[in-house]
PyMOL commands that place a pseudoatom at each C-alpha (Angstrom):
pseudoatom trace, name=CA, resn=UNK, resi=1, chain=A, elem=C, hetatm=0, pos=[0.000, 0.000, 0.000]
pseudoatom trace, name=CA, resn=UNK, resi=2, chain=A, elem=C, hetatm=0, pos=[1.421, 3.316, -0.817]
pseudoatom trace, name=CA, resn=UNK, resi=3, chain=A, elem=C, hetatm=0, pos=[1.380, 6.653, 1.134]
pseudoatom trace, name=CA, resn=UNK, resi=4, chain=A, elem=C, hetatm=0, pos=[1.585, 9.997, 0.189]
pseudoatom trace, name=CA, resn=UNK, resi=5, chain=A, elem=C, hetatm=0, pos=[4.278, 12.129, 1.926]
pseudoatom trace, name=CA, resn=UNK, resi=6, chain=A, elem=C, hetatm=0, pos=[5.508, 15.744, 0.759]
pseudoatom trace, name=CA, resn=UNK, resi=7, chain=A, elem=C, hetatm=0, pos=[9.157, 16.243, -0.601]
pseudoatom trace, name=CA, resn=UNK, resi=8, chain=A, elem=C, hetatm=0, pos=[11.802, 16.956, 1.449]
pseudoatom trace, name=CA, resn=UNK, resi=9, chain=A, elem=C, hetatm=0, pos=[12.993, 20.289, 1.862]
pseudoatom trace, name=CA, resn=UNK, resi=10, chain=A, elem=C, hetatm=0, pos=[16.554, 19.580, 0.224]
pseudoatom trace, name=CA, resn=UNK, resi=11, chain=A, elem=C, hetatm=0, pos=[14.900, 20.240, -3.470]
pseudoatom trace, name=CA, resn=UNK, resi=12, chain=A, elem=C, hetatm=0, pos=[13.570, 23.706, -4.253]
pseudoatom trace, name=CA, resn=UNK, resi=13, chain=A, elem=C, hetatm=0, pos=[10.260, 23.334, -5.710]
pseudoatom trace, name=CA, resn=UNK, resi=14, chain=A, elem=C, hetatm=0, pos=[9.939, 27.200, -6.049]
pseudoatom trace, name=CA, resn=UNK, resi=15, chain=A, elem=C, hetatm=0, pos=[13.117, 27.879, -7.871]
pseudoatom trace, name=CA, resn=UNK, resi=16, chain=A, elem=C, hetatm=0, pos=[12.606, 24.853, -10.494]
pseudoatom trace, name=CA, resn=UNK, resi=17, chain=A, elem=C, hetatm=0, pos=[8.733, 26.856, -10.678]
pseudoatom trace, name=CA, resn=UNK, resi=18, chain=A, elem=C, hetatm=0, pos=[10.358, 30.109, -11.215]
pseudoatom trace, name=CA, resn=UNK, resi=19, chain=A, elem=C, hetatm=0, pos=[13.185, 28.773, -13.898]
pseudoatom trace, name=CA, resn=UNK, resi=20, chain=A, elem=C, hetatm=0, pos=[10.480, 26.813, -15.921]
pseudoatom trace, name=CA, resn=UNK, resi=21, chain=A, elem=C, hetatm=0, pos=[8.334, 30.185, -16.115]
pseudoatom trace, name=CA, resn=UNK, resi=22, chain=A, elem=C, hetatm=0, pos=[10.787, 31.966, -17.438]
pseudoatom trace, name=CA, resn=UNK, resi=23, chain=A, elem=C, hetatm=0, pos=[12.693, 29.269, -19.747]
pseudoatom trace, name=CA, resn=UNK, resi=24, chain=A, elem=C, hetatm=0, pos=[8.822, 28.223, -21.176]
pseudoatom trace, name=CA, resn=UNK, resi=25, chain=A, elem=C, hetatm=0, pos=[6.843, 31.452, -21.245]
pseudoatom trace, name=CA, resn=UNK, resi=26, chain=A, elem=C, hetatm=0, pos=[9.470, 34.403, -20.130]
pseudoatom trace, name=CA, resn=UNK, resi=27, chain=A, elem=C, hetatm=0, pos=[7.143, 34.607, -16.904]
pseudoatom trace, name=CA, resn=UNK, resi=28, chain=A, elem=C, hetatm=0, pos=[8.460, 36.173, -13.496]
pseudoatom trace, name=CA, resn=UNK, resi=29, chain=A, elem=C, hetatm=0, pos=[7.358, 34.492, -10.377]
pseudoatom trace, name=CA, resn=UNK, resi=30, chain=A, elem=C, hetatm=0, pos=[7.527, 36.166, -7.805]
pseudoatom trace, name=CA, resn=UNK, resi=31, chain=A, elem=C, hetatm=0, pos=[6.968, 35.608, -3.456]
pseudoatom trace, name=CA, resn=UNK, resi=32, chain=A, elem=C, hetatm=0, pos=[5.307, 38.981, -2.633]
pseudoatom trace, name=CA, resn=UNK, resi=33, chain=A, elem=C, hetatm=0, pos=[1.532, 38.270, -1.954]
pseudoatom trace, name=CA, resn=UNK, resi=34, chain=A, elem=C, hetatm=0, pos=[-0.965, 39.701, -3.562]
pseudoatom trace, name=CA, resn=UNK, resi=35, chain=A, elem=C, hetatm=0, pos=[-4.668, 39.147, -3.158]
pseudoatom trace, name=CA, resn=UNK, resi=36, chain=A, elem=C, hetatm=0, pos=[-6.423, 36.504, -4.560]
pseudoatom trace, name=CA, resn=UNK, resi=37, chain=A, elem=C, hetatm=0, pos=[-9.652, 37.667, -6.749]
pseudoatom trace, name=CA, resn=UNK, resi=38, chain=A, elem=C, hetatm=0, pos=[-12.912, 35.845, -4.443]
pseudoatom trace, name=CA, resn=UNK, resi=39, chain=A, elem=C, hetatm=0, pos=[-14.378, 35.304, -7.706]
pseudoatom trace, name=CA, resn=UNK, resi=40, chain=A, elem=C, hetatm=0, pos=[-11.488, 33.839, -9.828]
pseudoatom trace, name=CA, resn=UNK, resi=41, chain=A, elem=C, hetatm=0, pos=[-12.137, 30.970, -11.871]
pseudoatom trace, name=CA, resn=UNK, resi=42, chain=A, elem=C, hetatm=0, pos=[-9.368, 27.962, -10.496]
pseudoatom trace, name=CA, resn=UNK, resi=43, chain=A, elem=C, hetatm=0, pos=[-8.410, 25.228, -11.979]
pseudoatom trace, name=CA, resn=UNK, resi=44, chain=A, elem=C, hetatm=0, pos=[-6.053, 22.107, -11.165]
pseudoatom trace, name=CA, resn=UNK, resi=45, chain=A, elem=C, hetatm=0, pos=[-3.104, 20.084, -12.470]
pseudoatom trace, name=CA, resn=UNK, resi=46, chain=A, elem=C, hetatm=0, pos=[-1.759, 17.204, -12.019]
pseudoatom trace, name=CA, resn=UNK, resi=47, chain=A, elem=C, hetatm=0, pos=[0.527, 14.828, -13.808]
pseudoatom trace, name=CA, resn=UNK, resi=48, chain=A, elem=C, hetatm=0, pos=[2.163, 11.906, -12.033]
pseudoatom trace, name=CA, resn=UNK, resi=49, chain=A, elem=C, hetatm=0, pos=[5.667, 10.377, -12.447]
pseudoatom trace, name=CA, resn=UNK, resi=50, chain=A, elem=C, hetatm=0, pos=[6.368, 6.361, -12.165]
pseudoatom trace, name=CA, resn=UNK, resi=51, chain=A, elem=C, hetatm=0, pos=[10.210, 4.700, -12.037]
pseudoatom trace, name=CA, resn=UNK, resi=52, chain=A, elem=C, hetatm=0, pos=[12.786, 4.205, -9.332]
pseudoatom trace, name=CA, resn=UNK, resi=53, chain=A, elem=C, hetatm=0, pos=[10.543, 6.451, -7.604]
pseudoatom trace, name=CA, resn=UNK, resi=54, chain=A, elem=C, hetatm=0, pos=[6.815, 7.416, -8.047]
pseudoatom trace, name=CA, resn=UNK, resi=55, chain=A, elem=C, hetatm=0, pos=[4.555, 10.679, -7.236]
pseudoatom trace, name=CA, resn=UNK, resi=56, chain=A, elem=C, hetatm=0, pos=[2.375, 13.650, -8.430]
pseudoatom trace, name=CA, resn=UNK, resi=57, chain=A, elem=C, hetatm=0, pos=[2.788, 16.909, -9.142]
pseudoatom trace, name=CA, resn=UNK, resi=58, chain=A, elem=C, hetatm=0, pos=[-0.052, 19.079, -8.936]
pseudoatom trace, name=CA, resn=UNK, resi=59, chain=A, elem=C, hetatm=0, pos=[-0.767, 22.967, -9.129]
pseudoatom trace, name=CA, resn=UNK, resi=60, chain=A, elem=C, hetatm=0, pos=[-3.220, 24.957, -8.089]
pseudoatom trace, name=CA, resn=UNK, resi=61, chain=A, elem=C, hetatm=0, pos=[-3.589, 28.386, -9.777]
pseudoatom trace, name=CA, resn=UNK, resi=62, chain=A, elem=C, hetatm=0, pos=[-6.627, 30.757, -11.476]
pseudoatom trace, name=CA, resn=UNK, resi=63, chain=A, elem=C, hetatm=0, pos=[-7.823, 30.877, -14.914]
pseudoatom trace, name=CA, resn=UNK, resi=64, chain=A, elem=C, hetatm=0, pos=[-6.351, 34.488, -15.911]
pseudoatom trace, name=CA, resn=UNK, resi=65, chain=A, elem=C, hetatm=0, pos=[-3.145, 32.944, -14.871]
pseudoatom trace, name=CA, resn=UNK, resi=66, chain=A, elem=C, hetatm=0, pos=[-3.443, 29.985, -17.134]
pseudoatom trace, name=CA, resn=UNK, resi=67, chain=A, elem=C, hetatm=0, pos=[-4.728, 32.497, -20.103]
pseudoatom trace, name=CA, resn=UNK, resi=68, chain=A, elem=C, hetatm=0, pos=[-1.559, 34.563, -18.806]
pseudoatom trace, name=CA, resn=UNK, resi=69, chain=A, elem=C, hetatm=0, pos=[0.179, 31.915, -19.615]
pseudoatom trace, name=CA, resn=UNK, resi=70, chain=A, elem=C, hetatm=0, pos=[-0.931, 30.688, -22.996]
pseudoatom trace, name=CA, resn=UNK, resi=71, chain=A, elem=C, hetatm=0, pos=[-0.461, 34.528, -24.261]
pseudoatom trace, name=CA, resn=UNK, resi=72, chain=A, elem=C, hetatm=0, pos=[3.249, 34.040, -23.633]
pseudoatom trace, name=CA, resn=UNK, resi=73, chain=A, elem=C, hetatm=0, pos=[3.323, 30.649, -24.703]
pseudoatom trace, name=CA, resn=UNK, resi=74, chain=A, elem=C, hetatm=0, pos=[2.135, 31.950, -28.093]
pseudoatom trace, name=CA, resn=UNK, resi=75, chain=A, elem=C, hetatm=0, pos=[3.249, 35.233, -28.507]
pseudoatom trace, name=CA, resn=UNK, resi=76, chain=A, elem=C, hetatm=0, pos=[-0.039, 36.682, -28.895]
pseudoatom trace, name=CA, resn=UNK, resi=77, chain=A, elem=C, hetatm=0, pos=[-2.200, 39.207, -26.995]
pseudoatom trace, name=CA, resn=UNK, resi=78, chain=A, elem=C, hetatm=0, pos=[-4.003, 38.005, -23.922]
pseudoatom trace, name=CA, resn=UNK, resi=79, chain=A, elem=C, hetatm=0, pos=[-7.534, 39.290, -25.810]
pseudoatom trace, name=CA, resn=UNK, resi=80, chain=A, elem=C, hetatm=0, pos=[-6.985, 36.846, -28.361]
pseudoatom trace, name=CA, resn=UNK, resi=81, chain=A, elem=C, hetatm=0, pos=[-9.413, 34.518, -29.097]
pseudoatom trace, name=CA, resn=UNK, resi=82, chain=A, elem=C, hetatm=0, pos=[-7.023, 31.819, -29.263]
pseudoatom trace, name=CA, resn=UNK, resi=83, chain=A, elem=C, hetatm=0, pos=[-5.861, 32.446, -26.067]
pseudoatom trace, name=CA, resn=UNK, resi=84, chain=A, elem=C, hetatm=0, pos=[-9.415, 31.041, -24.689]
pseudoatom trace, name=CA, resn=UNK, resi=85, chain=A, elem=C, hetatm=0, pos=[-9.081, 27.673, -25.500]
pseudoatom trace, name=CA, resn=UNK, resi=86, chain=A, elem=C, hetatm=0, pos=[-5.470, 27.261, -25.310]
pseudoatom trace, name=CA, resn=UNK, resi=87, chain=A, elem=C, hetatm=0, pos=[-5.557, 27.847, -21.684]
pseudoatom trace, name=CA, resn=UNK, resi=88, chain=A, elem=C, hetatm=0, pos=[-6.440, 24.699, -20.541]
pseudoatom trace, name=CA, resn=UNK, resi=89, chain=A, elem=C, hetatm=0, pos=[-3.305, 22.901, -22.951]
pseudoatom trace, name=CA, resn=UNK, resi=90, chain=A, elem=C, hetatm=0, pos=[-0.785, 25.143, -21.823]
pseudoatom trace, name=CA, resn=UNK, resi=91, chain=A, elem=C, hetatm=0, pos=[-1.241, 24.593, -18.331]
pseudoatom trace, name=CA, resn=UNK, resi=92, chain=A, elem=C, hetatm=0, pos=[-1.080, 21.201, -19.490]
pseudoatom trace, name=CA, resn=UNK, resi=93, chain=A, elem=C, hetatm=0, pos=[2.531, 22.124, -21.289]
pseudoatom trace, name=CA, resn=UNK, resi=94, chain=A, elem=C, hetatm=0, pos=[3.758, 23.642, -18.135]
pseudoatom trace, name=CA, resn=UNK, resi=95, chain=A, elem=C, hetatm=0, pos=[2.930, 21.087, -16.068]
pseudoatom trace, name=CA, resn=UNK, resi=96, chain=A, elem=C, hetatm=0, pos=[4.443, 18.460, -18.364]
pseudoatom trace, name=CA, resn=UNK, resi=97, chain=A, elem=C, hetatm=0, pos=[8.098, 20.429, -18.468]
pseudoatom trace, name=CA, resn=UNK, resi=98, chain=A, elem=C, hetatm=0, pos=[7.720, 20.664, -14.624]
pseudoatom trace, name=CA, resn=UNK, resi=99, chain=A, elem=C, hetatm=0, pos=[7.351, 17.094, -13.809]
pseudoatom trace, name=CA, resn=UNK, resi=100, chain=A, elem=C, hetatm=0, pos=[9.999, 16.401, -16.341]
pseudoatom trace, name=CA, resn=UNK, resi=101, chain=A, elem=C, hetatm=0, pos=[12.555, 18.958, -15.179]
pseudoatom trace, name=CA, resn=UNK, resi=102, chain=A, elem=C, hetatm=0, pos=[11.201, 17.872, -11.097]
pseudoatom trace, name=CA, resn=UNK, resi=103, chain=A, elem=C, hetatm=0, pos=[12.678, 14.241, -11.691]
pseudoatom trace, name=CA, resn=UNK, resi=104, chain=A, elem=C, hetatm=0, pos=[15.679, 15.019, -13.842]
pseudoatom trace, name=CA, resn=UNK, resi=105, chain=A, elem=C, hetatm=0, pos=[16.629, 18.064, -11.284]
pseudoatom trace, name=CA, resn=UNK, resi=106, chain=A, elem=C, hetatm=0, pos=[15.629, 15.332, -8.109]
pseudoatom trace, name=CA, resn=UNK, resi=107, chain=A, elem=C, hetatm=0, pos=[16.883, 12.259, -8.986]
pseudoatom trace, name=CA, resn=UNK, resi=108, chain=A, elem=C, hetatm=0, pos=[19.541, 12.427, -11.780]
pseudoatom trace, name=CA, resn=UNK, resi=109, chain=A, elem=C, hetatm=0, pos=[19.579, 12.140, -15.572]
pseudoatom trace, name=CA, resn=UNK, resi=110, chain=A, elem=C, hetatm=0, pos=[20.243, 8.443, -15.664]
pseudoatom trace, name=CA, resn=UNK, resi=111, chain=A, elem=C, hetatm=0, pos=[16.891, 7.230, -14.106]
pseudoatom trace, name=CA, resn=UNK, resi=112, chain=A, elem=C, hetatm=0, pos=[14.360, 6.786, -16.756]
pseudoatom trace, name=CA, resn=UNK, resi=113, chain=A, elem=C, hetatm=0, pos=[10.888, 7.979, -15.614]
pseudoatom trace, name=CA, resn=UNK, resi=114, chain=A, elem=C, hetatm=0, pos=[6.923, 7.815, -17.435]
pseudoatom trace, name=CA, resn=UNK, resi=115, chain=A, elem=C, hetatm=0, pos=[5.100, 10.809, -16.735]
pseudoatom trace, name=CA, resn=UNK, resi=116, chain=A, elem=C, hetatm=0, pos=[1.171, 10.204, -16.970]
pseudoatom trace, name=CA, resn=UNK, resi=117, chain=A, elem=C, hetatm=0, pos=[-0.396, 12.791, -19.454]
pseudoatom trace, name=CA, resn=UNK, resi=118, chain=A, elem=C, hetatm=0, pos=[-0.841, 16.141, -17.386]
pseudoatom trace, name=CA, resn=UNK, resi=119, chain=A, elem=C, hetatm=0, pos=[-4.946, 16.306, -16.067]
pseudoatom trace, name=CA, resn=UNK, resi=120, chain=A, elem=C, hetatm=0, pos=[-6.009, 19.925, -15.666]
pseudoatom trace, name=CA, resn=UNK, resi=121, chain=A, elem=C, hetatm=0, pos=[-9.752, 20.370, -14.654]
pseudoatom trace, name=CA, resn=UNK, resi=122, chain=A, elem=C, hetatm=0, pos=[-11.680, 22.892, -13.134]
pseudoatom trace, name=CA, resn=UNK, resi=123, chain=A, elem=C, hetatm=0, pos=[-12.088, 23.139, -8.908]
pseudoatom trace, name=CA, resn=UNK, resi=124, chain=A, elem=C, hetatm=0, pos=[-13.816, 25.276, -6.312]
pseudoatom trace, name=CA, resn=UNK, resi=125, chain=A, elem=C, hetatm=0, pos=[-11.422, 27.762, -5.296]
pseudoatom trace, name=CA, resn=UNK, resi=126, chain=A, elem=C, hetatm=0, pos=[-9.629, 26.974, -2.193]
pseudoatom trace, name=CA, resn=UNK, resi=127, chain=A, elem=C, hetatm=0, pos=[-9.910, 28.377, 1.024]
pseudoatom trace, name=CA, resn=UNK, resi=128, chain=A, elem=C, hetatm=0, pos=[-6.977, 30.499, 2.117]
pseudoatom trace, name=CA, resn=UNK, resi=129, chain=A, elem=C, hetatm=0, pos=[-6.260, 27.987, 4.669]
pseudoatom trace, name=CA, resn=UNK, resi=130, chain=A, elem=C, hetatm=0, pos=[-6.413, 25.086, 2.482]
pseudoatom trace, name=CA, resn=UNK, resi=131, chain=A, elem=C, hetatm=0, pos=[-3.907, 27.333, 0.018]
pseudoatom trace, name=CA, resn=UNK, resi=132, chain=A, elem=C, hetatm=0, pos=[-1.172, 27.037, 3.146]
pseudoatom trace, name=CA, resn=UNK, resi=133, chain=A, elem=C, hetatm=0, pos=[-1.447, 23.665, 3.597]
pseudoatom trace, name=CA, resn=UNK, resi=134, chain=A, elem=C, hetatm=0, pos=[-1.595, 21.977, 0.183]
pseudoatom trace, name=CA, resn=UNK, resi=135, chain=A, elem=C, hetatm=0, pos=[1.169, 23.642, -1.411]
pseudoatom trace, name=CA, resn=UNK, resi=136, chain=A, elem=C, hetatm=0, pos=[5.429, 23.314, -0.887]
pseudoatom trace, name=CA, resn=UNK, resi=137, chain=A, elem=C, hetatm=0, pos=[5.345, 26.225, -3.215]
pseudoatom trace, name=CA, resn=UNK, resi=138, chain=A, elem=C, hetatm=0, pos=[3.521, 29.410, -3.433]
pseudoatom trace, name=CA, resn=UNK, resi=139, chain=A, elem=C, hetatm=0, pos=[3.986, 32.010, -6.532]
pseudoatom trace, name=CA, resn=UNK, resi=140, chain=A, elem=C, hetatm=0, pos=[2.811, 35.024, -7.859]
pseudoatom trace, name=CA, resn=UNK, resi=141, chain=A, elem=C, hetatm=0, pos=[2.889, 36.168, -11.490]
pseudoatom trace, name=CA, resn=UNK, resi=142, chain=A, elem=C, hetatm=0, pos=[1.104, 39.397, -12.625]
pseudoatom trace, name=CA, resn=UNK, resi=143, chain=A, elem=C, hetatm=0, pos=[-1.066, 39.669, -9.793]
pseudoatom trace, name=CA, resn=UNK, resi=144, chain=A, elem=C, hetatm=0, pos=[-2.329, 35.478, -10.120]
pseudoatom trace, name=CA, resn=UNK, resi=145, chain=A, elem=C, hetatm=0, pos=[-1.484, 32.988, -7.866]
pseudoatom trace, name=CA, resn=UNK, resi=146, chain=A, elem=C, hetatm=0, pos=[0.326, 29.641, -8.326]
pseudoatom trace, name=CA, resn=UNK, resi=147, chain=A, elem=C, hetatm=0, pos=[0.250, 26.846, -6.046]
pseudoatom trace, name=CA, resn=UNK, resi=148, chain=A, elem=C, hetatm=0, pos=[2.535, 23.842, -6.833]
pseudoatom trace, name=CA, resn=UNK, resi=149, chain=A, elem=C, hetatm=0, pos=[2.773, 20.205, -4.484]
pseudoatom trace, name=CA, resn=UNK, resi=150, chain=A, elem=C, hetatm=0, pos=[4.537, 17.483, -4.691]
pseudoatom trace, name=CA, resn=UNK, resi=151, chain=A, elem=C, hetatm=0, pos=[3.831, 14.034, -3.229]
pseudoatom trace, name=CA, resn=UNK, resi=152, chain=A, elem=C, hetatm=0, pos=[5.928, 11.348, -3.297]
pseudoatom trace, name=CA, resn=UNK, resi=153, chain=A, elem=C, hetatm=0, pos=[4.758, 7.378, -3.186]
pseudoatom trace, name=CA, resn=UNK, resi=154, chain=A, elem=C, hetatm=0, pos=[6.164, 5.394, -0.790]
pseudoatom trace, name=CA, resn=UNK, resi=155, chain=A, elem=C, hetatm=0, pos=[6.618, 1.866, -2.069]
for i in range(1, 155): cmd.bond("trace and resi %d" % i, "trace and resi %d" % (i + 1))
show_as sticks, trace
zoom trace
């Protein structure tokens, strides 16, 4: 039976967050809070990794960040239409390149891993209290929040 247990603190999870963001879609994440909209559509991520070791990564964040994000990821205007529907797949992108840079960057380049194609679906937003505890990272780009966890499997 496996359990779930949160990664230790050896590993940044915020820097590899802030590296991808600006390597994929020239974002800037940054740890200065900023308030989170009540009435912001959310959605979450999750892909999950299976090898010498096994887990999930999952993200939490808003839909103007994922639009945010598909804008850059294209090179187009946020008021795009495109930008609408390609949300969804580039939050799907990002979390892809972050589970694939989280077990090259954790556990060496000579492991070989299968990541599980990336899941992102819409949620009720979480409760600021819920926001502490579920994340080991915690960034803000243009205003939006992004909330990143990672769980490991225990064999």
């Amino acid at each position: 039976m496996s359990t779930g247990t949160t990664i230790s603190s050896e590993f940044d999870l915020r820097m590899l967050v802030a590296d991808i963001f600006g390597d994929l879609a020239f974002l800037i994440a940054e740890q200065d809070a900023c308030a989170v909209d009540a009435n912001a559509k959310w959605l979450h991520g999750a892909v999950t990794y299976c090898g010498p070791h096994s887990g999930t990564l999952e993200c939490w964040t808003t839909d103007k960040f994922a639009r945010g994000l598909a804008a850059n990821m294209l090179g187009v205007d946020l008021a795009d239409e495109p930008v609408a529907g390609a949300a969804t797949d580039a939050l799907c992108e990002l979390m892809n390149v972050l589970c694939g840079n989280l077990v090259t960057r954790r556990f060496g380049r000579d492991l070989v891993f299968d990541l599980s194609p990336p899941v992102v679906e819409p949620v009720v937003p979480p409760s600021a209290q819920s926001m502490n505890q579920a994340s080991d990272c915690r960034v803000f780009v243009d205003g939006e929040v992004f909330l990143c966890r990672v769980t490991d499997q225990i064999k």
